[in-house]
SEKOL-800217 format. One line per 10 residues: their letters; for each residue x, y, z of C-alpha. Coordinates in nm, 3 decimals. Example, Ala and Ser with C-alpha at 12.3 -4.5 7.8 and 13.67 -1.06 7.14 Angstrom:
2
as = 1.230,-0.450,0.780  1.367,-0.106,0.714
end
This chain:
514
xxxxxxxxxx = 4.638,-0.060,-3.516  4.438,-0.340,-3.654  4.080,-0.140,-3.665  4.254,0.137,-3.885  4.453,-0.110,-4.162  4.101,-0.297,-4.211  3.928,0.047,-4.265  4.203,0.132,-4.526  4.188,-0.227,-4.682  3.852,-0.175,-4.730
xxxxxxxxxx = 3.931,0.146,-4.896  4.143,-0.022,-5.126  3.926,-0.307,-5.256  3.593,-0.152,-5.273  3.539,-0.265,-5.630  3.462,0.005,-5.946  3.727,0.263,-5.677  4.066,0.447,-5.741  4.346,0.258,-5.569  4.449,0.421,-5.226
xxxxxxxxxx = 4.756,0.408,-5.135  4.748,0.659,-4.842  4.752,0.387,-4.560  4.729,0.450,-4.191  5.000,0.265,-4.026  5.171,0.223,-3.693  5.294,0.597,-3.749  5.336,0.882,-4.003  5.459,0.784,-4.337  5.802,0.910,-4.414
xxxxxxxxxx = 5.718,1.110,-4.717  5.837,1.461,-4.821  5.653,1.771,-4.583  5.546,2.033,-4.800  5.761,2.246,-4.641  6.120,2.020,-4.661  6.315,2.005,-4.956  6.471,1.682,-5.090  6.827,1.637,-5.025  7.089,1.477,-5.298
xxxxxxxxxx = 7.317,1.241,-5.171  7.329,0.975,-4.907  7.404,0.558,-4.879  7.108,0.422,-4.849  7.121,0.056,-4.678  6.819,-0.151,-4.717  6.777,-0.497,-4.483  6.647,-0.821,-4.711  6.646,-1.178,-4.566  6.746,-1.314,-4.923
xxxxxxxxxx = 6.978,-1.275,-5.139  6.815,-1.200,-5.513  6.833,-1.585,-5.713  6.899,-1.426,-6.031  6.979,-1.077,-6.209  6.838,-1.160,-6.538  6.498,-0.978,-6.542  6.294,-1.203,-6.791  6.307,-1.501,-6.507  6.295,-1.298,-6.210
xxxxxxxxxx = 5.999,-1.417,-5.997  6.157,-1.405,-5.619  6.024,-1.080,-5.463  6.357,-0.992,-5.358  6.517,-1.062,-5.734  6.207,-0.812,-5.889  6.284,-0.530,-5.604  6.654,-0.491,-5.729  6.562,-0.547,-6.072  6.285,-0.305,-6.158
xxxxxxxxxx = 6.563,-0.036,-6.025  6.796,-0.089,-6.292  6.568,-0.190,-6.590  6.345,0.003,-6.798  6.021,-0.087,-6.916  5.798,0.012,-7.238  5.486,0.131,-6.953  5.499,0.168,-6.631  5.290,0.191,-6.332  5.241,0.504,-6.134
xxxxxxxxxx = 5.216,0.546,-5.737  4.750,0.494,-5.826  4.908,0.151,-6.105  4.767,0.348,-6.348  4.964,0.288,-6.672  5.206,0.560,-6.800  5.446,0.638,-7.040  5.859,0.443,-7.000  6.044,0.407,-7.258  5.746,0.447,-7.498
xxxxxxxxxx = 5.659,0.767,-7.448  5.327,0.713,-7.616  5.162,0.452,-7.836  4.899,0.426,-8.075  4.609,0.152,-8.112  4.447,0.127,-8.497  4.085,0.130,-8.498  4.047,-0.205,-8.583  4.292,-0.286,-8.219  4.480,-0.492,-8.400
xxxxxxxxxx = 4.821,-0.250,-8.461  5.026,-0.090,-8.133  5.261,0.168,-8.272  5.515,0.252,-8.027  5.673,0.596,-8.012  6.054,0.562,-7.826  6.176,0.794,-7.571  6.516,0.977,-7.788  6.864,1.008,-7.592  6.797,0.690,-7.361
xxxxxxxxxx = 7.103,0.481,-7.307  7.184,0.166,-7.096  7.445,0.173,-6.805  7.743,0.040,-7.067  7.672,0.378,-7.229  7.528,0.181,-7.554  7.201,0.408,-7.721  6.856,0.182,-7.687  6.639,0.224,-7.969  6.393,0.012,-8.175
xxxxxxxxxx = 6.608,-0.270,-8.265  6.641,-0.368,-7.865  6.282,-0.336,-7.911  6.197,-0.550,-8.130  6.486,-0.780,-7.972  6.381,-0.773,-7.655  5.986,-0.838,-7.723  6.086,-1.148,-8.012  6.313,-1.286,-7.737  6.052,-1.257,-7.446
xxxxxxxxxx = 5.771,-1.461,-7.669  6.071,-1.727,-7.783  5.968,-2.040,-7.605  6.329,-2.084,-7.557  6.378,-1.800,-7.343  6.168,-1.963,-7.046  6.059,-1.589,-6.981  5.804,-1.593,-6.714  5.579,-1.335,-6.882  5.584,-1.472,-7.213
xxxxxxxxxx = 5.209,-1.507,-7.201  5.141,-1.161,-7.166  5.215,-1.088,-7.557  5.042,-1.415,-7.673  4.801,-1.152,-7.907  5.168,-1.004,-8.065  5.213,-1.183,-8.394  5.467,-0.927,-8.571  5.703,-0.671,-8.391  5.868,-0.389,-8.690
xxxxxxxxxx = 6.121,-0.140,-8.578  5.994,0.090,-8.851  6.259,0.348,-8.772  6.497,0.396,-8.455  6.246,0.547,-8.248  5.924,0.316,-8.372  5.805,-0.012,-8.350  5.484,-0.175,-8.469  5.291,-0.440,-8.281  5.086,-0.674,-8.476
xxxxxxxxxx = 4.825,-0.823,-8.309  4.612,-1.149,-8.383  4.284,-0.981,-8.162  4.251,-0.666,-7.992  4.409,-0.703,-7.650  4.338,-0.429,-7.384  4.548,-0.586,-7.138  4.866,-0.555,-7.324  4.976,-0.180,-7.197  4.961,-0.314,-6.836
xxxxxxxxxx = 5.143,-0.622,-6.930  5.457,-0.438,-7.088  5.480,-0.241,-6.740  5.660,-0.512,-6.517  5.994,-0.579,-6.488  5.969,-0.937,-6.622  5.928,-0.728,-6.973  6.194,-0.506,-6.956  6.446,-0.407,-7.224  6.743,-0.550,-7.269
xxxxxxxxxx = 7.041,-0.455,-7.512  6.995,-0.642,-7.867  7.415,-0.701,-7.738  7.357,-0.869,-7.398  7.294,-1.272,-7.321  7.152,-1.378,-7.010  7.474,-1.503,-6.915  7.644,-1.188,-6.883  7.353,-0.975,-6.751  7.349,-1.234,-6.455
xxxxxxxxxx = 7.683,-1.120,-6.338  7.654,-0.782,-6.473  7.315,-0.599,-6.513  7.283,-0.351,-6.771  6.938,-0.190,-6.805  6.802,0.194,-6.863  6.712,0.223,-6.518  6.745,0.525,-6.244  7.023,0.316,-6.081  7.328,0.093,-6.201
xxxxxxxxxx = 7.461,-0.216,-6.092  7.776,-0.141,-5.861  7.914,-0.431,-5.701  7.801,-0.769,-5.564  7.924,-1.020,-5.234  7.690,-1.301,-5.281  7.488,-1.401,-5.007  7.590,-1.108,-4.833  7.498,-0.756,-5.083  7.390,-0.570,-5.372
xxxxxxxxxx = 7.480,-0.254,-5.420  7.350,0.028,-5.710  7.441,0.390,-5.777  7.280,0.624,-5.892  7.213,0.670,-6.298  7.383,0.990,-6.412  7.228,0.945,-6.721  6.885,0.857,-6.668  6.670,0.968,-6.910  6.376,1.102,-6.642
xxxxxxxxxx = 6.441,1.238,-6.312  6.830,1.138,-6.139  6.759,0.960,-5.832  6.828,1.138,-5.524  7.080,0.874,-5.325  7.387,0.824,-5.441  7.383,0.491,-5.388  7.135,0.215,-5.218  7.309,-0.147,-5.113  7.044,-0.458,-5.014
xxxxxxxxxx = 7.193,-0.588,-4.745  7.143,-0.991,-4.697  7.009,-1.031,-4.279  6.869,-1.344,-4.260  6.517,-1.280,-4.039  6.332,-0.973,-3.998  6.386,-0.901,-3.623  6.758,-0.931,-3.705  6.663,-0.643,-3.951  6.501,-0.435,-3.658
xxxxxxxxxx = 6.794,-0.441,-3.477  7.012,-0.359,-3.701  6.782,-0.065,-3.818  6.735,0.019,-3.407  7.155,0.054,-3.404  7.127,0.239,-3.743  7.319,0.002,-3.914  6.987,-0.016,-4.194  6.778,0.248,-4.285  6.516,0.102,-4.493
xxxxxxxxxx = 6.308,-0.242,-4.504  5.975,-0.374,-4.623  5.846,-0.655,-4.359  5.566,-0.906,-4.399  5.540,-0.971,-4.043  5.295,-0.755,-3.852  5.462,-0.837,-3.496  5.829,-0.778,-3.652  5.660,-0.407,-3.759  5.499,-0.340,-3.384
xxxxxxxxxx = 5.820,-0.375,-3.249  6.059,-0.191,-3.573  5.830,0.135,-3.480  6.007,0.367,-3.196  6.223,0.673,-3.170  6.395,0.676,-3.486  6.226,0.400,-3.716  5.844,0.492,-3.859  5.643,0.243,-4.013  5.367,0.231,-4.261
xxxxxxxxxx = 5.161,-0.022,-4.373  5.014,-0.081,-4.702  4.801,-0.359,-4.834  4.914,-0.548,-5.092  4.777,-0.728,-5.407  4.964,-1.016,-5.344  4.754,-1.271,-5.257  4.874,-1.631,-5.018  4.714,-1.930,-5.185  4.778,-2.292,-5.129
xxxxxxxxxx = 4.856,-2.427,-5.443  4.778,-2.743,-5.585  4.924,-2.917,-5.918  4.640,-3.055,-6.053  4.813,-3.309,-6.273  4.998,-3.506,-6.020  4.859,-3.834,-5.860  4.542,-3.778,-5.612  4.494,-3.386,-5.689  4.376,-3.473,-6.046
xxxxxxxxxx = 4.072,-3.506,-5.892  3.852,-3.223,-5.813  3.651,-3.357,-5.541  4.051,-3.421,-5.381  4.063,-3.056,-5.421  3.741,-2.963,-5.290  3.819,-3.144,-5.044  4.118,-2.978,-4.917  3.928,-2.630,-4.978  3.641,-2.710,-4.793
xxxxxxxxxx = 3.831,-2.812,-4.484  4.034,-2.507,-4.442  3.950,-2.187,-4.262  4.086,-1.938,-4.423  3.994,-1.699,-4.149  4.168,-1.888,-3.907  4.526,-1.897,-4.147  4.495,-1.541,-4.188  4.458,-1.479,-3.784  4.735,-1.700,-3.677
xxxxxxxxxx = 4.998,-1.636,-4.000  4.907,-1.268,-3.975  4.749,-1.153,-3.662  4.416,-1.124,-3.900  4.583,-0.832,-4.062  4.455,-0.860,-4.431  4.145,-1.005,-4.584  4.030,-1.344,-4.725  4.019,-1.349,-5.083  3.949,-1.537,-5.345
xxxxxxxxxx = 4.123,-1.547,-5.693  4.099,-1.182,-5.837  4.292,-0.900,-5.612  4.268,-0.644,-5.896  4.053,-0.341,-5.720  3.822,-0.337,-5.979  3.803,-0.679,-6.061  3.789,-0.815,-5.731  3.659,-1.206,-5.691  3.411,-1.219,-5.410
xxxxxxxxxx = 3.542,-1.447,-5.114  3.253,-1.613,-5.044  3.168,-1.725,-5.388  3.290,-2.111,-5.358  3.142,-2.417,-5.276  3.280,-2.408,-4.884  3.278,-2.040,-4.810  3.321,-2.135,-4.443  3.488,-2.436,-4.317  3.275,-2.711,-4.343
xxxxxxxxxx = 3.457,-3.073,-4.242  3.158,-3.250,-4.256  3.161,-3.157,-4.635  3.510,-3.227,-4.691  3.449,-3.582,-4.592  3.120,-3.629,-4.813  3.410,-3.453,-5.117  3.685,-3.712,-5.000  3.416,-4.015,-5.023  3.289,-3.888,-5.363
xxxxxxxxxx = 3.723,-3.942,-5.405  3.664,-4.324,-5.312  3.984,-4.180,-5.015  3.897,-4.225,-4.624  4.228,-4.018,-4.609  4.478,-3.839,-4.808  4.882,-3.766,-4.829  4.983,-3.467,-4.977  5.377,-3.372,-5.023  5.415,-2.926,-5.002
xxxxxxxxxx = 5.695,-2.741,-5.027  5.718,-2.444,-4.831  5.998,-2.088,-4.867  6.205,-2.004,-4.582  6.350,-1.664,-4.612  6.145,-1.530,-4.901  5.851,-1.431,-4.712  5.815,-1.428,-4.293  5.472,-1.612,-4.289  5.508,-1.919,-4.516
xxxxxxxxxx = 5.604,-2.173,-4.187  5.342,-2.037,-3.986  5.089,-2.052,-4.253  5.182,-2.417,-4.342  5.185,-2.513,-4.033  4.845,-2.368,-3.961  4.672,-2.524,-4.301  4.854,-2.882,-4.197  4.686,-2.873,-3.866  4.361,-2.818,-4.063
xxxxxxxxxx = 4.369,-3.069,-4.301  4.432,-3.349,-4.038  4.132,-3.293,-3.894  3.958,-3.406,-4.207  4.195,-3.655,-4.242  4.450,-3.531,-4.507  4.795,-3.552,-4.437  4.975,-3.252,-4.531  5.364,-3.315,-4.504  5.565,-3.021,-4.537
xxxxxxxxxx = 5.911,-2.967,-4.716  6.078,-2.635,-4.561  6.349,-2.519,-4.854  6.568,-2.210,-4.847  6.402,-1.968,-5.095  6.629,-2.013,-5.386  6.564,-2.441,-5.371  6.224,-2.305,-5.336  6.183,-2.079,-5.638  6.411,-2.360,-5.884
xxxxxxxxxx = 6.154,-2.598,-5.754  5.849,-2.399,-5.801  5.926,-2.258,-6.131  6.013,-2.633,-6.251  5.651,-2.716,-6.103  5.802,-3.011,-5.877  5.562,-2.997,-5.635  5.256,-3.164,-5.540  5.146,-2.863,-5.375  5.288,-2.529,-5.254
xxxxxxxxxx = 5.231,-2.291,-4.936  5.302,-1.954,-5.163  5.311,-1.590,-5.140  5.249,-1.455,-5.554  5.206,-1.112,-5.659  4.924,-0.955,-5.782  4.901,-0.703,-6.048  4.626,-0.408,-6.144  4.477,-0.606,-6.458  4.362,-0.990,-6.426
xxxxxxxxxx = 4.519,-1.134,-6.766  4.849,-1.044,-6.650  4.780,-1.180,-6.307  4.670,-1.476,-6.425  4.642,-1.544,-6.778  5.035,-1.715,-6.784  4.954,-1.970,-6.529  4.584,-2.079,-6.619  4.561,-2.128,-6.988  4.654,-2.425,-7.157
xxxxxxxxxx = 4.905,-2.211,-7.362  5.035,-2.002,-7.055  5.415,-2.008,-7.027  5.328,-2.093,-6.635  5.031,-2.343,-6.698  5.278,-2.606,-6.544  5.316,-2.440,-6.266  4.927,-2.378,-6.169  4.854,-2.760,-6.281  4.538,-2.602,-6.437
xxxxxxxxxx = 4.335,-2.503,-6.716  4.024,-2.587,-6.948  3.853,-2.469,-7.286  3.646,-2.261,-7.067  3.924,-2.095,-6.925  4.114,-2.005,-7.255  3.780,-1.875,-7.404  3.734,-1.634,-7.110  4.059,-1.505,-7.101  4.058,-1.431,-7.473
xxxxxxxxxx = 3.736,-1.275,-7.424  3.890,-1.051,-7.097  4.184,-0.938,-7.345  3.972,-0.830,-7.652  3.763,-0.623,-7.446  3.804,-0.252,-7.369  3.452,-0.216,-7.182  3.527,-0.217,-6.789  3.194,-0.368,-6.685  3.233,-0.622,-6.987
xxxxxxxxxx = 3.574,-0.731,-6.845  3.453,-0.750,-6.465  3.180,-1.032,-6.561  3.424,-1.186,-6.769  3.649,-1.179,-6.484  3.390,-1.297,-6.242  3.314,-1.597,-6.443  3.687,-1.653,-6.415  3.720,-1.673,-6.057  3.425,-1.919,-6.068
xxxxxxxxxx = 3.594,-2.160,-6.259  3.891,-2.138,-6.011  3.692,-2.155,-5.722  3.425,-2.405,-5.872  3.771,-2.673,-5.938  3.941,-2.581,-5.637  4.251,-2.505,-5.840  4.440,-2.303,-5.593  4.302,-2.290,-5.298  4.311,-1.914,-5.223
xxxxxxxxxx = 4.348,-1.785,-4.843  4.436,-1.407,-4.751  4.568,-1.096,-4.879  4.797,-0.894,-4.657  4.996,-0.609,-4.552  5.360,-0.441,-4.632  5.501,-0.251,-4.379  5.762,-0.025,-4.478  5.995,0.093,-4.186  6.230,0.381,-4.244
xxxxxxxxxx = 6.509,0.557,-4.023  6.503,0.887,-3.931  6.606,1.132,-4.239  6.441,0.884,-4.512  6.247,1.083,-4.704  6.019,1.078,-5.048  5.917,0.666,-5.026  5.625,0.617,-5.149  5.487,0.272,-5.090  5.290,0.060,-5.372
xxxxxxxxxx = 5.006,-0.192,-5.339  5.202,-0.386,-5.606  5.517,-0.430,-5.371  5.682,-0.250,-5.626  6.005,-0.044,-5.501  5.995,0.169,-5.778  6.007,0.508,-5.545  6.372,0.459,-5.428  6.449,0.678,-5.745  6.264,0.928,-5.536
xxxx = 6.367,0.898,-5.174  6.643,1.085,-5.025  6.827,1.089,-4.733  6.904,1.375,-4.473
end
């Protein structure tokens, strides 16, 4: 199993390559046969280990919260199965010559689940509110080029733009941009969502389930299942059983050894690698990680190799800051490729520290390796003689805690995305709505990631993008570890899932279930 994921990885990440999302797994996918027709109807029941910590899809940043959110939210783009970008709710756009005017065109006959029409002026509500510092919306950042948004008529809006910014289509794909109702507050969409999505929000028992049904009124394709419920079980094996008794019919585990033993008579699994990326992060602005041979420090005494193998069973790759395909940072360009103590120590000296304490806070429940890994990178760092004490929180604490950046440092599991500025442009510029939370940025770092946006030439952007990662690396920012694996197990009669190297569970609008 393990020599034919690498060989897809591989696949995946060769750099300049279309992304492949035909993965070999622990058995056949469960996608449509040419020969089978899709069949409407069906409860679909899908296991989670966490209940989502919010329904409001501008603060959304728990995996679980974004996999029932980008169901019943639409988006301006949107990513196909390759994350190429294609048409949502804009069913086209224009760019000016000079790049520095987006025209819009809006999908006509599009309404939200209260049955209320969506049109320009939630638009131009929706994009104003998203770049309000107010708002706290985690992808603010990604329209830091839009100066001016004009609903021109009902059906188009202008973008002005302060520099040309080829990143922005991308950006407007992911649910943290989606668009809300110029009537709706964040109060009431917490309790009840109300998007343009394929499904609708149905009911809710907290802690326990989430249910949606299908959009009637969709304005693409009407999803197949009637209706598909996230049902809270709080580990993954529990999820394996309760998919082995046919209680669940669909789940999406981290966990390679949870996978091994999901697969059998009536549950296939298929694995997928992921974006995502597993980084130890480190707030450069609090106490002893302000300084950078601190950080180096911690980076050079970690074997990334060996997290990966014990967290993961060495299913994935080390990485280092860049996941895009075709942007892809080269692991081995920092200043400890390998594990080097003895140069941790000379780092740690330069430091004026014969040892270190460092407080991280660690998820439980959000993803199924964060102990192990923590664990694993603790028992690391005391060899060079850094104390890593770990805070276990339930995933919710976790997220409130991580958003707020009240950490020192964090064992974390964040999601990657197709274009770099997106991925990253939020959290390390000095103007990024989630520079807090990645304790790091620089002049040099704001001038590159301008430059990245304002250019539309592919090689252009990969140097740019290069020099990016070796600013990360070269500061130890993050200390980046491994890139994994999805495995998506589904029952007997699931049909027409398509998994995504983005996590995304977009495809439910196309699955059925016999």
């Amino acid at each position: 199993m393990s020599t034919a994921r690498r060989a897809s990885y591989g696949a995946l990440t060769a750099t300049g390559l279309a992304l492949a999302l035909t993965i070999t797994g622990c058995s056949s996918p469960s996608t449509d046969s040419a020969d089978s027709a899709a069949t409407s109807g069906g409860d679909l029941v899908v296991g989670v280990t966490s209940d989502p910590d919010t329904l409001f899809p501008w603060k959304a940043t728990q995996f679980q919260a974004v996999n029932v959110l980008q169901n019943l939210y639409g988006t301006l783009t949107e990513f196909d199965e390759e994350l190429e970008v294609v048409p949502g709710l804009a069913e086209s756009w224009d760019v000016s010559e000079d790049g520095l005017t987006v025209t819009l065109h809006l999908r006509e006959g599009v309404t939200f689940a209260d049955g209320s029409t969506f049109g320009s002026e939630d638009v131009k509500y929706s994009l104003d509110a998203i770049k309000d510092e107010a708002t706290a919306a985690v992808a603010a950042s990604s329209l830091a080029s839009v100066t001016n948004v004009e609903a021109t008529d009902e059906t188009t809006v202008a973008l002005t733009l302060s520099a040309p910014d080829a990143a922005l289509p991308a950006n407007l794909a992911v649910v943290n941009m989606a668009m809300l109702s110029s009537d709706d507050t964040e109060e009431g969409l917490n309790t009840t969502p109300n998007g343009t999505g394929p499904f609708v929000f149905d009911e809710r028992t907290p802690s326990q389930s989430i249910t949606l049904a299908k959009n009637e009124d969709y304005w693409g394709e009407t999803a197949l299942l009637d209706t598909v419920e996230f049902r809270v079980i709080p580990d993954e094996s529990s999820i394996v059983s309760a998919m082995q008794s046919g209680n669940v019919q669909f789940a999406v585990f981290d966990d390679p050894i949870v996978a091994e033993t999901a697969a059998g008579a009536n549950v296939t699994v298929e694995s997928t690698p992921q974006l995502s990326y597993h980084a130890l992060q480190l707030n450069a602005t609090r106490g002893d990680l302000a300084d950078v041979n601190v950080r180096l420090a911690i980076q050079c005494a970690i074997d990334r190799k060996e997290v990966l193998e014990t967290a993961a069973l060495g299913e994935g790759e080390v990485t280092g800051p860049i996941t895009s395909p075709a942007y892809k940072s080269d692991p081995e360009s920092r200043p400890c490729p390998e594990r080097d103590l003895d140069k941790a120590a000379e780092y740690l000296e330069k430091a004026g520290k014969g040892s270190l304490t460092v407080n991280a806070i660690v998820s439980q429940g959000e993803y199924a390796t964060s102990v192990n890994e923590a664990q694993n990178v603790k028992a690391q760092l005391a060899e060079a003689n850094i104390d890593l004490e770990i805070e276990v929180l339930e995933s919710g604490a976790y997220v409130d805690r991580w958003v707020a950046a009240d950490f020192d440092a964090a064992i974390a599991l964040n999601g990657g995305r197709p274009d770099p500025d997106g991925m990253y442009g939020r959290y390390f510029t000095s103007t990024g709505n989630l520079n807090a939370v990645a304790g790091y940025s620089s002049a040099e770092l704001d001038e590159l990631f301008a430059q990245g946006r304002q250019s539309s030439d592919p090689e252009e952007r990969k140097a740019i993008y290069e020099q990016v990662s070796d600013e990360l690396e070269n500061n130890a920012a993050w200390i980046w570890l491994f890139t994994s694996y999805s495995y998506t197990a589904t029952a007997t009669g699931v049909e027409g899932y398509t998994p995504m190297a983005n996590g995304s569970l977009q495809s439910l609008r196309t699955t059925s279930l016999n």
